[in-house]
N, C-alpha and C positions, 0 to 999 in steps of 0.2 A: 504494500500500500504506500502510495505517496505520504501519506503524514507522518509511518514509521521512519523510511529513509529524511525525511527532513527532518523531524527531530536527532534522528541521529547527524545530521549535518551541524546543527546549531552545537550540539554538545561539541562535535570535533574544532568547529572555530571559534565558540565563544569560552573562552576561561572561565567568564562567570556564571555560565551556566549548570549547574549542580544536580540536577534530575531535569529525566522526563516530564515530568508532572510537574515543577516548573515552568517549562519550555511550552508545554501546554494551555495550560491556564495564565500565562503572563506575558506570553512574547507576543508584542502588537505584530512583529514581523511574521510573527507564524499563523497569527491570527490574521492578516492581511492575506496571506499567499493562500486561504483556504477558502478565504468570502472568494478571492478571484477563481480559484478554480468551479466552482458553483458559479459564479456569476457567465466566466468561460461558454461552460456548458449550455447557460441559457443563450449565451448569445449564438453559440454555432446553430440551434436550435430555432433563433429567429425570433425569440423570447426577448427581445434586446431592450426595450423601457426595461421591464423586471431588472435585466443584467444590471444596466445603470443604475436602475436605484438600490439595490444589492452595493455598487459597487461607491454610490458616491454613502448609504450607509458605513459600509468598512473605513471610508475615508474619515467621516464623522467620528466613527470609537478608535481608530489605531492612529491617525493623522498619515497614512498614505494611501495614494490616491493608484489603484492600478487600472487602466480603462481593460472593459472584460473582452475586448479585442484585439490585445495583447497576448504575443504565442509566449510563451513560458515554460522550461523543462523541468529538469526533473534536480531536489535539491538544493534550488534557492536559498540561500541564507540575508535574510534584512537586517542587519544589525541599529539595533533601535531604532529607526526607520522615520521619524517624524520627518515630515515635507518631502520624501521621497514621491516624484511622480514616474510613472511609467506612460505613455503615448499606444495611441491606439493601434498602428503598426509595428511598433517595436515586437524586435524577437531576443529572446534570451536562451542560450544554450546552458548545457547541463551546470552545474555544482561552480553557480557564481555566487558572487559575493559583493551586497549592495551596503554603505552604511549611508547613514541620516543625510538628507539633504541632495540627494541626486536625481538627476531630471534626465530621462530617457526623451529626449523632444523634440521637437521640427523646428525647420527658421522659418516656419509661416511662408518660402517662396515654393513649397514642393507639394505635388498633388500624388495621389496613389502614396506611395511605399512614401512615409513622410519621419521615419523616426529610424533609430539606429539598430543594429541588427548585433548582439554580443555572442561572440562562440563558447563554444564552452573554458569553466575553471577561469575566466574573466573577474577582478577585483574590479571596485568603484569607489572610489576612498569619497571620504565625507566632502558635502558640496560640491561636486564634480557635477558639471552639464554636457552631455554628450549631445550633442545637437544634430539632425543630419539621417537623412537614408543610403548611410555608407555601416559597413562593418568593422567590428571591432574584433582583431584576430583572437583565435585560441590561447591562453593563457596571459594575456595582456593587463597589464598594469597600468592604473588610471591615478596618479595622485587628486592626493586632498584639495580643493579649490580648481581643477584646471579644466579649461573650457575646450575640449575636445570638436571640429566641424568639421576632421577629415579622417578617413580612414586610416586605420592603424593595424599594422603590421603582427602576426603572431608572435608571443614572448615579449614584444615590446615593454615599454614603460612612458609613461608620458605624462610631462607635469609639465606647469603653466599654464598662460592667456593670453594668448592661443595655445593650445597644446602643442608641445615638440617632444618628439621620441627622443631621451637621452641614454637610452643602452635598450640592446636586444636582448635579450640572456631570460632564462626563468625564474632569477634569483628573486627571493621576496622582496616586495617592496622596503624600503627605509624612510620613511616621510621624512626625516629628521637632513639623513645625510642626503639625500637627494640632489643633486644640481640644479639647481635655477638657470634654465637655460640666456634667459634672458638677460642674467646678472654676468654670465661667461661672458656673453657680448660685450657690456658693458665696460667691464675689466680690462676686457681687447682693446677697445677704442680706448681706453685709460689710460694703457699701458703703447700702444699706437702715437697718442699725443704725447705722452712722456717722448718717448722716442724722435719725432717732430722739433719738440722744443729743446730738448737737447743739440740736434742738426743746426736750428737756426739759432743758438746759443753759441756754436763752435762756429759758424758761417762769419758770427756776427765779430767775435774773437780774432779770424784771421783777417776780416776786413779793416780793422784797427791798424 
């Protein structure tokens, strides 16, 4: 049954999870991924008000929002999950891993296929927006905050705003140690002008 293997999911990634029966009666995230699969069903079904109101209920008691036209595998783990929203396109492969504050969503410019598509054993670190009807490879790493609007590579990693892949590898994320792609730049052209001003420092020395 799906809600055996998800429970077993949350105990393997959450440390603070301590039983079944916990994970049960108290995880909005597990409570979230069960109103969708019910809500799922009604919609394949054509049932689709019901599904909605099902689904924007779940939203109401767990504070995420999953639309029940969203495909979704097997093993999802939500870690605390408040303000998480999912898109009604989106597809989620197997034994991913969402925390608080992620938005599976469109840019309002695309019709049909309008949300992201994650493969499986995919991270989404807290507040990360994946934006876009592009996919996001198998085992890929999303840092905390960063705004993802193009397709990403399997094993990747990708942090920042705009997201930029900064290693391929399958190694765990590190939010901590992580490079700011952005801030490398920076440094460059730092380190660029240092070098500049140096040049027209020694220019300016032999022209004396």
């Amino acid at each position: 049954m799906h809600i055996l293997e998800d429970i077993r999911a949350y105990k393997r990634n959450d440390p603070a999870a301590r039983s079944a029966a916990e994970i049960l009666l108290l995880y909005n995230g597990l409570h979230a991924t069960i109103h969708y699969r019910i809500a799922h069903w009604l919609h394949l079904h054509h049932m689709r008000f019901l599904a909605r109101w099902i689904s924007q209920l779940s939203k109401f008691f767990t504070g995420i929002e999953i639309h029940p036209g969203a495909t979704i595998g097997r093993r999802l783990v939500i870690d605390h999950g408040t303000g998480i929203v999912i898109g009604e396109t989106a597809q989620i492969g197997d034994d991913c891993l969402l925390y608080q504050g992620v938005t599976l969503g469109g840019t309002g410019k695309d019709v049909g296929k309008r949300h992201p598509t994650l493969g499986n054993n995919v991270m989404v670190g807290s507040g990360a927006k994946v934006l876009g009807p592009f996919k996001v490879g198998d085992n890929a790493r999303i840092a905390a905050n960063a705004v993802v609007l193009r397709e990403v590579p399997a094993n990747a990693t990708v942090v920042g705003v705009p997201g930029h892949v900064v290693r391929l590898s399958g190694e765990k994320l590190d939010h901590i140690h992580t490079p700011d792609p952005v801030m490398l730049e920076i440094e460059q052209l730092r380190l660029k002008l240092l070098e500049l001003e140096a040049k027209v420092s020694q220019l300016q020395k032999e022209g004396e």
